[in-house]
N, C-alpha and C positions, 0 to 999 in steps of 0.2 A: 383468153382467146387462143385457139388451137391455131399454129403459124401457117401446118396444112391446109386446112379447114379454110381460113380464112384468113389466107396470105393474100398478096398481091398480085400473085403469080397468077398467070392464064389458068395449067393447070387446078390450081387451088379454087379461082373462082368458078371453074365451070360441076369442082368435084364438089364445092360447096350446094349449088343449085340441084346438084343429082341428088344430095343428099335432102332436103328441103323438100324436093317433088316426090322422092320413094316415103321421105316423112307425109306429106300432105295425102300420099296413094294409099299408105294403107289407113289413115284416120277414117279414111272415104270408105275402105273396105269393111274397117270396124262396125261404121255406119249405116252401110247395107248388111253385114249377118244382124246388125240390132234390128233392123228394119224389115227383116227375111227372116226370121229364125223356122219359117216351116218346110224349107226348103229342106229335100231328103239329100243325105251327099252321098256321092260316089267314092268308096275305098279301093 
């Protein structure tokens, strides 16, 4: 268990959930280019 991550601490619990939600956001993005791949991108 990393102590930051998932201390006790306020900060550590709210830096652990940021981390969880920017994980779960891009799974979601992965998601849509699998789901979109005809989309033309802008460079």
């Amino acid at each position: 268990m990393n102590p930051i991550i998932d201390g006790p601490t306020v900060f550590g619990h709210i830096w652990g959930i940021d981390l969880r939600q920017f994980y779960i956001s891009m799974n979601r993005l992965n998601g849509m280019m699998k789901w979109l791949p005809k989309i033309p991108r802008v460079e």
